[in-house]
N, C-alpha and C positions, 0 to 999 in steps of 0.2 A: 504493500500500500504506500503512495508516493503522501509523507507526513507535510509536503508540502501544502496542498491543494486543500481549499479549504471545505469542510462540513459543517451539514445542516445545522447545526448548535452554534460552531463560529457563525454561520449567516444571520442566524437569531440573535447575537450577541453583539454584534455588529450594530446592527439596525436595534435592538431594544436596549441597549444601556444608552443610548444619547435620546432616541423616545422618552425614556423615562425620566432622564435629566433635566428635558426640557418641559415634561410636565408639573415634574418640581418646581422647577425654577417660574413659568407661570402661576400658579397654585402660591407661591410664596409673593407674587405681586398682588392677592387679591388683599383684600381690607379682613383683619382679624386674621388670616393664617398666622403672623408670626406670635403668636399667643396660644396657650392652651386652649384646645380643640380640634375638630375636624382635621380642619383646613391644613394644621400643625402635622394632627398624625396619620393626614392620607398622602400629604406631599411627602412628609419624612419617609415612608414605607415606599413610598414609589421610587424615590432617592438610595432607598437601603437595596431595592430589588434592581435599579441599576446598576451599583456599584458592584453588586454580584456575577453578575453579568459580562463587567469586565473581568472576571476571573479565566474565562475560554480566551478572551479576546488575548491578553498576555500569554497564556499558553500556544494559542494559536500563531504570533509574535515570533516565539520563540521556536517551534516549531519552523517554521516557512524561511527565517533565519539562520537557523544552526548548520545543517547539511555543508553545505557549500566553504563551510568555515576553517579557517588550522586552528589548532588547538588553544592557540592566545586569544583568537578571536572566540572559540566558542566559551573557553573561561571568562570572560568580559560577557559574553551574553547569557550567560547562568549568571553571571554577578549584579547585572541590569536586571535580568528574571525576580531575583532573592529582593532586590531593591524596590520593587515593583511592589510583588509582593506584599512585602511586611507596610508598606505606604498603604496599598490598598488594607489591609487587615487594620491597621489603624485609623481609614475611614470608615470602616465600617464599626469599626466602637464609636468613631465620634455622634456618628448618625442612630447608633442604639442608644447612648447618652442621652441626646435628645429627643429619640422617641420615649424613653424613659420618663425623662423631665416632663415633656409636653402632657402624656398620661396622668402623671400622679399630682402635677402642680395644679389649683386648684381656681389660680387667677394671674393675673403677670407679675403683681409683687413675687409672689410665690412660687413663681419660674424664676423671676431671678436670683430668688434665696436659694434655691437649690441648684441652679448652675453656680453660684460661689459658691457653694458648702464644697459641691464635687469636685470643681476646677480647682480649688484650693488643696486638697489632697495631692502628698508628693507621687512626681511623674505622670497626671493625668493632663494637664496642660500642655507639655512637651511630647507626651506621646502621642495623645488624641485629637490635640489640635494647632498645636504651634511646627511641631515639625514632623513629626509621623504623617501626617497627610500628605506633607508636601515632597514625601517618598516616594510617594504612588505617580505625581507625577513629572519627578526626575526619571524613574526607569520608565515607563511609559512611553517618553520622549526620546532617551535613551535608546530602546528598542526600536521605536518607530524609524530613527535613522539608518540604526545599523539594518532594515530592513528594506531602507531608501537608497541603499550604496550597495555597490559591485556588479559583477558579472548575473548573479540568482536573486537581484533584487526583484522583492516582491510589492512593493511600493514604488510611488514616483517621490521626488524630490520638495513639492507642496504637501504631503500629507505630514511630515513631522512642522511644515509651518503652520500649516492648518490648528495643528493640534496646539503650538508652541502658540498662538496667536486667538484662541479660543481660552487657556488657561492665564493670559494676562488678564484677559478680559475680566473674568471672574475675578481676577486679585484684584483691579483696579473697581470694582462694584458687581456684590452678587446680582443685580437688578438684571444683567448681560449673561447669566445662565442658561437662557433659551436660543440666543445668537451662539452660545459656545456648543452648545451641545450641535447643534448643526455645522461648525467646525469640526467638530469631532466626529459628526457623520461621515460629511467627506472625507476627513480625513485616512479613515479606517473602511470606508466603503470596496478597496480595492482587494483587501486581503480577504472580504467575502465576494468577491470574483465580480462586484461590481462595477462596471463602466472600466476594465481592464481588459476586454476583449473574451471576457470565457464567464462560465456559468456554475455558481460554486454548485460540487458534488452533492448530492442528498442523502449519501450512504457513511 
């Protein structure tokens, strides 16, 4: 089986972790989401079932990458892998944090007593949200290159801008959420065999 070519799960993974992104990121423009409620804990769980999502997409990365590699280059891309990784696993406690918080807090004083109570607890700040996120997406981009370069590149050269140019957006105002996630569509649209001349496999 050629571990390059992608499957039906990368194709869903593709297309539904920036879907879901961007209905986060809408759902958080409406009036009351960012407050205990609905609004809070159906965009947050669309946001957690996102980010899960990019879990095939980095395998899939890493996959379509590696083959064609010498050993330096594939140690660097198991290193971008592991880096990816643990970034994603620490958004995804951030985004449980918050589902958590939004659940149990009662009114918005009260979301913000318990996001101090938790974020004051040693290493949850640094893991969960100040620099553990921002893991996810250094190898992300990481990956996306070394996927954009050589001979068996499986990307073109705008998908790590895509991607690099969607994730400022967000730094500079999460309101740009929905424009990113559509950076990230295209970006990553190719490795599901989209608009690159072939039809990803279904098997």
């Amino acid at each position: 089986m050629d571990t390059s070519q992608p499957t039906r799960l990368t194709a869903l993974a593709v297309v539904g972790a920036p879907v879901l992104m961007a209905l986060y990121g809408g759902i958080r423009l409406l009036d009351g989401s960012r407050e205990p409620g609905p609004g809070w804990l159906v965009g947050h769980t669309l946001m957690l079932l996102g980010l899960a999502l990019f879990a095939p997409v980095l395998a899939a990365l890493g996959r379509a990458s590696g083959p064609r590699r010498t050993a330096g280059g594939r140690a660097g891309l198991r290193a971008a892998l592991a880096v990816a990784f643990a970034g994603l696993a620490a958004s995804l406690g951030q985004i449980g944090i918050d589902l958590y918080v939004g659940a149990v807090a009662v009114d918005k004083a009260d979301q913000h007593r318990l996001f101090d109570e938790l974020q004051s607890r040693p290493g949850v700040l640094p893991v969960f949200y100040s620099v553990g996120p921002l893991l996810f997406y250094v190898g992300l981009l990481a990956l996306l290159v070394a996927a954009s370069v050589g001979a068996g590149r499986v990307l073109r050269w705008w998908s790590p801008v895509l991607m690099l140019a969607g994730t400022v957006l967000t730094a500079a105002d999460l309101a740009f959420i929905p424009v990113a996630a559509v950076c990230y569509l295209l970006a990553l649209a190719p490795l599901a065999g989209f608009g690159a001349g072939r039809r990803p496999a279904l098997a």
